[in-house]
Structure formats: C-alpha cells, structure tokens
MARDREN-742478 format. One record per residue (C-alpha): x, y, z. Coordinates in Angstrom, 1 decimal, decimal comma, padded with zeros to 4 digits, always signed. Layout:
MARDREN-742478
REC        X        Y        Z
REC        X        Y        Z
...
end
This chain:
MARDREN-742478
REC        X        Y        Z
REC   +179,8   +045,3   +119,8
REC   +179,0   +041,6   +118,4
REC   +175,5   +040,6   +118,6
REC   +177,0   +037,6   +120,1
REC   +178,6   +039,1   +122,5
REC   +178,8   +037,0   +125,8
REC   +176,8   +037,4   +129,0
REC   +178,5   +039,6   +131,7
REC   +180,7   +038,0   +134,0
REC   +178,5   +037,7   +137,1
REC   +175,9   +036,3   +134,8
REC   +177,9   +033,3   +135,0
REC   +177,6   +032,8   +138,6
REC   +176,7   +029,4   +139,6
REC   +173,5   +029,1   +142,0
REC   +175,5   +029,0   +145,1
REC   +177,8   +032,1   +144,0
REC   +174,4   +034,1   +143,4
REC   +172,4   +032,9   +146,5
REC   +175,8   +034,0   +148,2
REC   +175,7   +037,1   +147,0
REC   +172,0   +038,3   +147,7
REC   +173,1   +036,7   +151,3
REC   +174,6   +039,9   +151,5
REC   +171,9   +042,3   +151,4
REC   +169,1   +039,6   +152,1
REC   +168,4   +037,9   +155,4
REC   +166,6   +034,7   +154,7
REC   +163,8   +033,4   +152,1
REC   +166,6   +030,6   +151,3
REC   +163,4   +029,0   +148,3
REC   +163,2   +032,4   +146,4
REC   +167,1   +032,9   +146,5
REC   +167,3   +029,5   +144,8
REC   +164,8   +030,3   +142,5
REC   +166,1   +033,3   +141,1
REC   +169,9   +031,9   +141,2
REC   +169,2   +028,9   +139,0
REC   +166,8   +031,2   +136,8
REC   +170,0   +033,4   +136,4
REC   +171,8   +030,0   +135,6
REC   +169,6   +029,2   +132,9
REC   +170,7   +031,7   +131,3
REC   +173,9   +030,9   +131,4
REC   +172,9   +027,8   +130,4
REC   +171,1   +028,4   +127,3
REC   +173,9   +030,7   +125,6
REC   +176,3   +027,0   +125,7
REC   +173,5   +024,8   +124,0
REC   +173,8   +024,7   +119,7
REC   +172,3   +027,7   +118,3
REC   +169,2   +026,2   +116,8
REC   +167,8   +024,4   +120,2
REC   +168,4   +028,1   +121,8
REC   +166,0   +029,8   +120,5
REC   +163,2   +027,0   +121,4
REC   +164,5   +027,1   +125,3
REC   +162,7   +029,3   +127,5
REC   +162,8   +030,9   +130,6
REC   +160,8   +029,7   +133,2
REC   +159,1   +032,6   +135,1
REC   +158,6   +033,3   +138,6
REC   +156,2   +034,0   +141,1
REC   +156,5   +034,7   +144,3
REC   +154,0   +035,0   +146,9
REC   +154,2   +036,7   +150,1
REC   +153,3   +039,5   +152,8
REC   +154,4   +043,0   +152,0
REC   +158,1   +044,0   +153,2
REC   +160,0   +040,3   +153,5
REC   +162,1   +041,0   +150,3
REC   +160,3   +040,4   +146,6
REC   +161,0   +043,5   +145,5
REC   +164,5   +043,5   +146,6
REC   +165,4   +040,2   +145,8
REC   +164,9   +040,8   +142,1
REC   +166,3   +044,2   +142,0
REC   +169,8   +042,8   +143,8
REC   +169,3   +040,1   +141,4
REC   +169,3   +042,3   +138,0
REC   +172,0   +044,4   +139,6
REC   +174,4   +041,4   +140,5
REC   +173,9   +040,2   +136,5
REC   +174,0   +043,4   +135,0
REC   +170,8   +043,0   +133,0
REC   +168,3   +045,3   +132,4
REC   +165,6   +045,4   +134,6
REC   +162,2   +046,9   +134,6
REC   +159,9   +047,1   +137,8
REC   +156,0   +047,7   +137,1
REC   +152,8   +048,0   +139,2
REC   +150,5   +045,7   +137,8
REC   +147,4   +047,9   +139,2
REC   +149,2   +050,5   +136,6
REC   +147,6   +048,9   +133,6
REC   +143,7   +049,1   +134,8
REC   +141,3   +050,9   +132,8
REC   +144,0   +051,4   +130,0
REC   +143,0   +055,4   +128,7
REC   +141,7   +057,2   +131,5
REC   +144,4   +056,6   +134,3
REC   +146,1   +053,2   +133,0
REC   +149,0   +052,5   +130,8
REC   +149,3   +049,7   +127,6
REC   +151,1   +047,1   +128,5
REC   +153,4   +047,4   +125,7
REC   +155,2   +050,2   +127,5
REC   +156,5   +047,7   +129,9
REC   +158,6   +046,2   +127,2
REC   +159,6   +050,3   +126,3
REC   +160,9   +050,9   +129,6
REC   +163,0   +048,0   +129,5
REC   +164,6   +048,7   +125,8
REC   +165,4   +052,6   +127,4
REC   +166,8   +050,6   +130,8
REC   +168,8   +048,5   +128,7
REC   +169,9   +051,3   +126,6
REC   +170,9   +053,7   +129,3
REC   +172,8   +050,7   +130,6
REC   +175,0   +049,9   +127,9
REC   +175,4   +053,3   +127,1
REC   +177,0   +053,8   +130,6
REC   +179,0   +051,0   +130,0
REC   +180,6   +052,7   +127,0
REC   +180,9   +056,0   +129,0
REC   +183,3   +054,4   +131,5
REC   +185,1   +052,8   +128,3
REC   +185,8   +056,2   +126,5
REC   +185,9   +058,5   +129,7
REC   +189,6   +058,6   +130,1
REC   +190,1   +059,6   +126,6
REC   +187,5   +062,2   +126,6
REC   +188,8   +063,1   +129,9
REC   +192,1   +063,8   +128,1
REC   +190,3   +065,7   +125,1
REC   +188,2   +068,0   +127,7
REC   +191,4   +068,9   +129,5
REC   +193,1   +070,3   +126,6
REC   +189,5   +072,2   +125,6
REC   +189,9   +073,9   +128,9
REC   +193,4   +074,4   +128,9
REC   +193,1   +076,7   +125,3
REC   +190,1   +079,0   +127,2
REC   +192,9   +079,6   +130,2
REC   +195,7   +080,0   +127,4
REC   +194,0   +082,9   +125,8
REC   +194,1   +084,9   +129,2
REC   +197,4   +083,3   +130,8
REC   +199,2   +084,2   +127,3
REC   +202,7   +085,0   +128,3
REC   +203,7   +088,8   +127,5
REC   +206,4   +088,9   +124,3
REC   +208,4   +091,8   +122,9
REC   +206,8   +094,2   +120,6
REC   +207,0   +092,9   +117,1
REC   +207,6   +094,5   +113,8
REC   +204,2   +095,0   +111,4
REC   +206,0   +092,6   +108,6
REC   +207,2   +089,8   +111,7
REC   +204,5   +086,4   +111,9
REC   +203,6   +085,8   +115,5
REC   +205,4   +082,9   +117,0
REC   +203,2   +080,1   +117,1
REC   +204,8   +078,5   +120,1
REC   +203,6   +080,4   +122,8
REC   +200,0   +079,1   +122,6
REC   +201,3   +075,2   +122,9
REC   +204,0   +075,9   +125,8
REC   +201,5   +077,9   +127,5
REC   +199,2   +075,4   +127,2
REC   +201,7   +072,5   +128,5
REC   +202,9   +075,1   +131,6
REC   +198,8   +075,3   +132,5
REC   +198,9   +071,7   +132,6
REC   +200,1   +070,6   +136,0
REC   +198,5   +073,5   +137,9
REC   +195,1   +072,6   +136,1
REC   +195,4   +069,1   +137,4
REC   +196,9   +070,1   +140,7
REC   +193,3   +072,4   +141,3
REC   +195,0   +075,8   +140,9
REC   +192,2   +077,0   +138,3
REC   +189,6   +075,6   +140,4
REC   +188,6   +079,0   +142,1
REC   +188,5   +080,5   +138,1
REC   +185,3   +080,8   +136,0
REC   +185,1   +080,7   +132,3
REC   +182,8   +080,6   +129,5
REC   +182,1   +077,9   +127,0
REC   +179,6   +076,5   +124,4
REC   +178,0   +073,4   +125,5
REC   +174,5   +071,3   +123,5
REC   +171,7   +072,8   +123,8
REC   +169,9   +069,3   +125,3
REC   +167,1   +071,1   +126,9
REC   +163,6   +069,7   +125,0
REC   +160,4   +069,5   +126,9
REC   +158,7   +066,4   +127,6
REC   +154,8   +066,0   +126,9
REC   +152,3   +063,4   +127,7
REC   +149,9   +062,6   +124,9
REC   +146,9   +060,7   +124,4
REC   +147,3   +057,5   +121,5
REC   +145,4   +054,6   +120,8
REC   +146,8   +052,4   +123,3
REC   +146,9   +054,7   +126,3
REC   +148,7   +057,3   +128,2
REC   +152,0   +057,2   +126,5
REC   +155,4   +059,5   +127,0
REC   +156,7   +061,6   +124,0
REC   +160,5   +063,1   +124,1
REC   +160,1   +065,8   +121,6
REC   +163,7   +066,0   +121,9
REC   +163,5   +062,9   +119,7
REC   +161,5   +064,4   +117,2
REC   +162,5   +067,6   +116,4
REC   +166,6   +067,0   +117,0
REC   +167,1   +066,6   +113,5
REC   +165,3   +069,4   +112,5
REC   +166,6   +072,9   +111,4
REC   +166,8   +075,3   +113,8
REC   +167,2   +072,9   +116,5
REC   +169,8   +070,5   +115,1
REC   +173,6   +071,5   +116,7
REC   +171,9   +073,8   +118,8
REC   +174,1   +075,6   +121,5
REC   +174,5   +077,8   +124,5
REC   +177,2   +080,1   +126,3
REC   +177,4   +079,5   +130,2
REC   +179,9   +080,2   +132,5
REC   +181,1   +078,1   +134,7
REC   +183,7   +077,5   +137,4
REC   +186,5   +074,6   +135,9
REC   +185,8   +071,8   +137,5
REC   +182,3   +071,8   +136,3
REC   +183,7   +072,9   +132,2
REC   +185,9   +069,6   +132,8
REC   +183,2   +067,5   +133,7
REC   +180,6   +069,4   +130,8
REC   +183,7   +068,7   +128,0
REC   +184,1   +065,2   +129,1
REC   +180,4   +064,6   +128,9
REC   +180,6   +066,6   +125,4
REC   +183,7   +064,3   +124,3
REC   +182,2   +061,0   +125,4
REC   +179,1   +061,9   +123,4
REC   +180,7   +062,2   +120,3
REC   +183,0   +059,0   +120,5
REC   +180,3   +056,9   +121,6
REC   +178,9   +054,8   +118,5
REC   +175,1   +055,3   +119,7
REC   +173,9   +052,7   +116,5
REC   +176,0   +049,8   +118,5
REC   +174,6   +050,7   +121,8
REC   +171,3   +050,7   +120,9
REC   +171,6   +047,6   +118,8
REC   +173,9   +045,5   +121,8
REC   +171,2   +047,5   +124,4
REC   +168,2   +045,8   +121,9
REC   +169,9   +042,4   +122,1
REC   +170,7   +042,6   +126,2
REC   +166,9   +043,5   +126,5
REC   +165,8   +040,2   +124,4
REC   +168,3   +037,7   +125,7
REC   +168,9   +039,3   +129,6
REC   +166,0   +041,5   +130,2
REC   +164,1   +040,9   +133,6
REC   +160,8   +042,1   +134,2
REC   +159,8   +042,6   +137,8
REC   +155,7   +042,9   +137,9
REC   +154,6   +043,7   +141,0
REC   +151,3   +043,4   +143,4
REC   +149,7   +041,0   +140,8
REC   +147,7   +039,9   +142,6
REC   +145,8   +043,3   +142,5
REC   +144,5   +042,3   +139,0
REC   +143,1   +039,1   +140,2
REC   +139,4   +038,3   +140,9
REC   +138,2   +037,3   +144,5
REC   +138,0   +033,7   +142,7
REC   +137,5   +032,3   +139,9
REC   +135,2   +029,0   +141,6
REC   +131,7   +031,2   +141,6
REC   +132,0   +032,3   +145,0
REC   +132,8   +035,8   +144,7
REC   +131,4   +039,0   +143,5
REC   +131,1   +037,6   +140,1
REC   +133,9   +038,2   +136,7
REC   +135,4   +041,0   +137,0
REC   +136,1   +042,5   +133,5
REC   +139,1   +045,0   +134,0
REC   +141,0   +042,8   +136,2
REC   +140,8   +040,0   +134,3
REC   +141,7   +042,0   +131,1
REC   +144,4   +043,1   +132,1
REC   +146,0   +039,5   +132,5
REC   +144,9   +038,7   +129,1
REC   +146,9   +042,0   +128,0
REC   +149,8   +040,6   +130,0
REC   +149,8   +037,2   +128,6
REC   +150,8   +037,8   +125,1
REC   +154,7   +039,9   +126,5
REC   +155,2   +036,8   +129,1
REC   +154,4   +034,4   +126,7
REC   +156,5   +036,0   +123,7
REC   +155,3   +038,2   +121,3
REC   +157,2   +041,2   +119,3
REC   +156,8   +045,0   +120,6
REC   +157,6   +048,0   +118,2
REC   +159,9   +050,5   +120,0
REC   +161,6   +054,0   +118,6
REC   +164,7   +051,2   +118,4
REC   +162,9   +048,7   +116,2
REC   +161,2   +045,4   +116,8
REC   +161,6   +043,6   +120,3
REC   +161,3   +040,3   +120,9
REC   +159,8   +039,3   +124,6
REC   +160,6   +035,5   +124,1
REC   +163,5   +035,0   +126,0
REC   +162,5   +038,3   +128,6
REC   +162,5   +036,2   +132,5
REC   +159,4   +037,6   +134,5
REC   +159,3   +038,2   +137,7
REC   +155,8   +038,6   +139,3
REC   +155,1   +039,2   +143,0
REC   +152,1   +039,5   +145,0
REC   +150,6   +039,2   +148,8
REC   +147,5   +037,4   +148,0
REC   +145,9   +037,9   +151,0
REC   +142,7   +037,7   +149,3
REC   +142,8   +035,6   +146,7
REC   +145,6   +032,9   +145,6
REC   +147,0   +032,4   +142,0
REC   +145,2   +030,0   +141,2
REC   +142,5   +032,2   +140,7
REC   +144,3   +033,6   +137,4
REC   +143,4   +033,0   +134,7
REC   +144,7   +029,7   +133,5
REC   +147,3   +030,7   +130,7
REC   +149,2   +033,2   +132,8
REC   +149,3   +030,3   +135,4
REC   +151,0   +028,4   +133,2
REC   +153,8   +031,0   +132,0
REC   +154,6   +031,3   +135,9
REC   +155,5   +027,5   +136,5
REC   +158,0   +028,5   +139,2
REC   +156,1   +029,1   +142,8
REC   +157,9   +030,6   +145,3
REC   +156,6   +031,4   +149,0
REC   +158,3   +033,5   +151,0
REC   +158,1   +033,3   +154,8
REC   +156,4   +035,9   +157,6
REC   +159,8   +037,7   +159,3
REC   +159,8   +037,6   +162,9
REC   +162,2   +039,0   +165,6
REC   +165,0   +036,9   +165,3
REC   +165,0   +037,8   +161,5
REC   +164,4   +041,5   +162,1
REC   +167,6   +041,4   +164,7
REC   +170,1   +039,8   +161,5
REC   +168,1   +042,8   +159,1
REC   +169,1   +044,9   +161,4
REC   +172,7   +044,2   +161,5
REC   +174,2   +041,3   +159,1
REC   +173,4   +042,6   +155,5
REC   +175,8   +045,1   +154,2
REC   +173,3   +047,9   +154,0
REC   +172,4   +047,3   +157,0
REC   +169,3   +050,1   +158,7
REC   +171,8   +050,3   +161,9
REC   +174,9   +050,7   +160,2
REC   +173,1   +053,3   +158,0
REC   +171,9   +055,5   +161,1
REC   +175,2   +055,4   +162,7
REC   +177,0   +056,8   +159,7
REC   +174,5   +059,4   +159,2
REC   +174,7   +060,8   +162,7
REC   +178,5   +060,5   +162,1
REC   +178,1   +062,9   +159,5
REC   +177,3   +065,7   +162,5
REC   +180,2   +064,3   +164,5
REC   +178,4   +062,2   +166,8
REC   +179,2   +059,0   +167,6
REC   +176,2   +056,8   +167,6
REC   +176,2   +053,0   +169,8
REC   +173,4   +051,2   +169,8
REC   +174,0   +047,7   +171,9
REC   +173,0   +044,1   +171,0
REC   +169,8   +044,4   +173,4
REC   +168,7   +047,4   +172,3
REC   +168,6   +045,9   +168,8
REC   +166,8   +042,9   +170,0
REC   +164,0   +045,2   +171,8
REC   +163,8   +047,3   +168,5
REC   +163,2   +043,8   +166,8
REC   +160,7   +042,4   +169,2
REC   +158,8   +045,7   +169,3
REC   +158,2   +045,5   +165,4
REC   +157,5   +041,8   +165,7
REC   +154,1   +042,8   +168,3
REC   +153,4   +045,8   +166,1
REC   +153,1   +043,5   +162,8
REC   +151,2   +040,6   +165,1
REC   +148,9   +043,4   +166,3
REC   +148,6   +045,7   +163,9
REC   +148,9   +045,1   +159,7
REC   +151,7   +043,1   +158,7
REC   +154,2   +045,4   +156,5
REC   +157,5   +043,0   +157,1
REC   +160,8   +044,6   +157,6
REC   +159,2   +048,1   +157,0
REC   +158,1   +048,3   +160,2
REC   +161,8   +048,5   +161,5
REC   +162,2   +052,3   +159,5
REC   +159,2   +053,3   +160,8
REC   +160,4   +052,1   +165,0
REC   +163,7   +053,3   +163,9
REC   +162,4   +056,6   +163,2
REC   +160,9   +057,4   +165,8
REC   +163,4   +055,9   +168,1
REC   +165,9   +058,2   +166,6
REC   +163,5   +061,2   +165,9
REC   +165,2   +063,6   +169,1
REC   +168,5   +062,6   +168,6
REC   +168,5   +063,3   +165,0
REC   +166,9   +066,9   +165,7
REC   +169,3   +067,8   +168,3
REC   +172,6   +065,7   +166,4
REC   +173,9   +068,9   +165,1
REC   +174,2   +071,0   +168,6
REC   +176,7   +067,0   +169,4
REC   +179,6   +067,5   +167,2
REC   +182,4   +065,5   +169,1
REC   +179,7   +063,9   +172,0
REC   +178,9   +060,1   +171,8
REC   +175,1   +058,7   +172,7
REC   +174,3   +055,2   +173,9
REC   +171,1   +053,4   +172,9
REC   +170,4   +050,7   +175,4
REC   +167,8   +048,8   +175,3
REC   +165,9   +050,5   +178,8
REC   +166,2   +053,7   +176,5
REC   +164,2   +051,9   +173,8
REC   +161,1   +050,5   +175,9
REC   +161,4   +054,3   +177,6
REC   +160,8   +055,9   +173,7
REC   +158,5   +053,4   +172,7
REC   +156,3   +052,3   +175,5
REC   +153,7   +054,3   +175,6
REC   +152,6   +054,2   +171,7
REC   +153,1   +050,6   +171,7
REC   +150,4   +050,6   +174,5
REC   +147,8   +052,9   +173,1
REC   +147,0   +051,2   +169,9
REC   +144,8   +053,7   +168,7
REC   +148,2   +056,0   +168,6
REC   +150,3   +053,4   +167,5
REC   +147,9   +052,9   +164,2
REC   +149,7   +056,7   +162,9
REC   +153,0   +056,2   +164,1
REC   +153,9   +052,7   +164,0
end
C-alpha cells in the first residue's frame, strides 16, 4: 500500500451524490447535509491541487447546533460510513477533571489511529480471505484424512507406504466437506493463544488503556503461544481462515496506510460540546469556570493541528475534519472561548422535528423504526400492518409529548413505539401464522391515558 494511495471511491462523491445518499437514512436538516457533503468534497478536492499547496489547505470544521434526537450524531456517523474514513465519536464532558474520572485529550486522536487501523485491516481481510479460505480448507481436510484413511492390504516390513492415499483421500473429502457432510463432526486443532488481559492504569496524562497483549507478545513464554480446542468444522474453517489471513496480512503496511487514512481522512465527531462551555462568557453568569474552560484549551491544540505520539508512531491532526455538536440550550458558542470559535468556522443549525417529519422517519429512510418492527415480529411468524393513520397518530402523539414534555427529537418515536408494541411483542410468539392490524383508533386506545396524566407520562414517554 502506497502512501499515496487514492481516496476511496465514495470519497469522491460530489455534494449532491452525498446529500443523496444520507437522504437515505436521514429525513431532513437539508443545511447540515450540505455542510458535511462539501466538507467530504474538500477532500476530494485537496488530494488534485500540486503537492506543496496541499499541505497548507485545511479542513474547515463543523459545528452544529441543535436539540437532542434531530440527527447530529447520525449525520456524521452515515457520513464517515458512506466515505470509508475512520471515524471517532467522543463525549466532550469525557475530558473534565482529567485524573480522577476524565480522560487526556490525546486519546481522542488514539482511538482514531486503532479505528483507522482496524479499518484497513478489515479491508485486507476481505482481500486475502478467499485464499486463506482455500489454505484453511486443506488444514481441515488433513485432520479428517487421518481418520477417513482408506483401509490397504497388509504390507510387507521391508515395503514404503504408498504416499498416495493421504492426497486422494484428501481430494475425495473435498466435495463432501464443501457440500456440509462433516458439519455434524468435531475435531481438535491448535489455534493462537490471543487471550491477554486488559488493565486500566494510572499515567501522567490520565486514565489511559493498556493491552498487555502488546507488551508482553514478544516475550518468551508467551510469544507463539497455543492451545488445543475442539470444535465442530464449520467453526475449525472459520478459526483456520482467521489463522491464514493473519499470517498473509502485511500488518507494517496496514498500520502505516491506517496512519496515513487517519491524517489525511480521519473525522472526529465531538459531541455535547457545549457541556464544556461556561453559562457566558459577557459577566453575567456564575463567574469563569476553570474545568470547563480547560478543557477547550486542551482541545484546541488537536483541532488546530498539532502531532500526537501513538504505539504506531507520530500522528499528525492537521488535516483531521472535526465534527462538534451540541444543544446549547443554555449557552450559545459564542460563549467559547475565542480560538476554538475560530477552528469551527462552519455553523450549522439544525431544525426542531415535528409531526410531519416524524411521519417520513417513520417510514421513508431505509432503516426505517416501522419497517424494523414489522420484520422483527416477522421473525415469530406474525404478520405485522400498521396503516398510514396509525402512523400519523404515532407521529402527532410524539410531537405533544416533545411540546409538553422535554424535547428529545426522533427519540421519542422508540420510546411511543415501545409501548405501543409492548403486548403484542409479549404475546408474538403464541401468533405464529396470525396477522395484527394497527389502526390508528388502536393507537389513541394504547396511548390515551398516559398521554393524559402527565405525571405518568414523565416515566414512560
């Protein structure tokens, strides 16, 4: 793997190809889409201009601002999925009172080297796995071969055995093995010995995770290490392919192409930032407050671009695009402090969702929360329908409840859902074969009474 190699394909979407895209999981907050597709762009972008401007362009960060449960969160997550980039997502409130219950902020840049990492490395696993596939096969096929040995005439003491039977044995076990004749049989193989315990230690910069699999692998006594199990085939095919990918995997390229994907496509999602915010910064408030406000100077040097030591060398957080998020119910982002403002020059405000947004949530994206209960009571052989009013009353009834009650956004439809659903999911496996209609009569009949005693509704809804 090239350190120049190119961006993945769906990196190179254009704005209206990505906004298209998070369309399909995404109902509305048309701004932020835009946002986040021509931030994607940029990148795109940057990898045509001459080598020596690249390195002086940089991304512009995000920030978007917004109740809880109208699609932040999801928008950047759908957005580092679509471009295959590594992607990180922290709780800013995570790095408060850094060495009692906090974290250092340089771990956010270690999460995203092991995300990037474990991404490329999967990517390489689907390269190789066919031919490791190929390699476990025959692995298994010379355990069955030793007790499916075909029985030859006696020979004499001074005769050599005939070394054919092993391979024709082992060709003859071949179809049945794919065709799942062995599948029922157990047998015993050696397999790594992967099992190290994970500790969490005290340093000098916080609370930090130590593998000690990472230390004391090269050691004697634990290098090579392996153990006997015994296990049905299927599972031996799947442990040897594992195995055989391991070993043809070139981990020094993956870590360096995982190092480069961090720097150059590595998106940082931090959320509820505005957690680590004072009330305001114009004297009007409860005065500074210290931890809050140092932890946004901690931030400041990783969004700004500054070089983090990792277990796979020196990282670079120049080119990283950040993603922050936060309700600001409370206070407003101008009350940062000034020099994080300015590394988030892109403002994004996301719009309250109402009923007729809940009612496309609830049906249009491709994950859709209906489409999801339906196939899970299909699963016990009932056949759920749910009509178009019944829907619009679910979406109404979580419209009051967020008007009325705290605002929580599309969440509120899981938790109506739920309880709308509650009997008929308890009772769904006594239905195999029946069908059940929710109407929209049935709805108001469920969801009446809690919507009427508030006090109730505060627990349930």
């Amino acid at each position: 793997m090239s350190p120049n190699n190119p961006l993945p394909v769906a990196a190179t979407f254009t704005p209206r190809e990505t906004v298209s895209e998070l369309d399909r999981y995404i109902i509305g907050q048309d701004k932020a889409k835009r946002a986040v597709a021509i931030a994607l762009r940029n990148r795109w972008r940057r990898q045509q201009v001459p080598e020596e401007l690249r390195e002086e362009i940089s991304p512009k960060n995000i920030i978007m601002i917004g109740p809880t449960g109208v699609g932040k969160t999801e928008i950047a997550r759908r957005l580092a999925k679509l471009a295959q980039a590594p992607f990180v997502k922290v709780e800013a409130s995570k790095f408060t009172e850094v060495g009692y219950v906090g974290r250092d902020v340089d771990s956010i840049v270690r999460d995203l080297i092991e995300a990037s990492v474990s991404l490329v490395r999967r990517e390489e696993e689907d390269r190789v796995r066919a031919k490791a596939k190929d390699m476990a096969e025959d692995k298994v096929l010379e355990v069955l071969a030793k007790d499916e040995k075909p029985t030859v005439a006696a020979q004499a003491p001074y005769e050599l055995p005939d070394e054919n039977v092993q391979a024709v044995t082992i060709e003859d076990l071949r179809p049945g093995l794919r065709k799942g004749d062995f599948d029922h049989r157990y047998i015993e193989l050696e397999v790594p010995d992967t099992n190290m315990p994970m500790v969490e230690v005290f340093s000098a910069a916080g609370l930090e995770d130590i593998n000690l699999k990472d230390m004391f692998q090269n050691m004697p006594g634990f290098k090579d290490r392996k153990k006997r199990r015994k296990v049905k085939v299927p599972e031996a095919l799947e442990l040897y392919t594992n195995a055989e990918a391991e070993k043809l995997i070139d981990m020094d390229s993956v870590q360096q192409e995982g190092l480069r994907r961090a720097e150059q496509t590595g998106i940082v999602f931090i959320d509820e930032i505005d957690k680590i915010v004072g009330r305001s910064r114009s004297g009007d408030g409860h005065g500074p407050d210290v931890s809050r406000e140092g932890v946004q100077r901690d931030l400041l040097p990783l969004v700004e671009g500054s070089t983090v030591n990792t277990k796979y060398g020196m990282v670079k957080t120049d080119h990283m695009l950040f993603i922050a998020a936060g309700a600001f119910h409370v206070n407003k982002p101008s009350d940062m402090v000034p020099e994080l403002q300015g590394r988030f020059p892109i403002r994004v405000e996301l719009e309250s969702l109402g009923a007729d947004e809940f009612v496309r949530i609830l049906t249009e994206p491709k994950n859709a929360l209906i489409k999801q209960y339906v196939a899970l009571m299909k699963t016990e052989g009932l056949t759920l329908t749910i009509t178009d009013d019944a829907i619009r009353s679910v979406a109404e009834m979580a419209a009051t409840a967020n008007s009325t009650m705290e605002n929580i956004g599309a969440r509120r439809l899981h938790t109506i859902l739920e309880k709308l659903l509650e009997q008929l999911s308890f009772v769904a496996p006594e239905m195999d074969g029946k069908s059940e209609k929710i109407d929209a009569k049935k709805v108001r009949h469920t969801l009446a009474d809690i919507l009427k005693d508030e006090d109730l509704s505060k627990f349930i809804l």
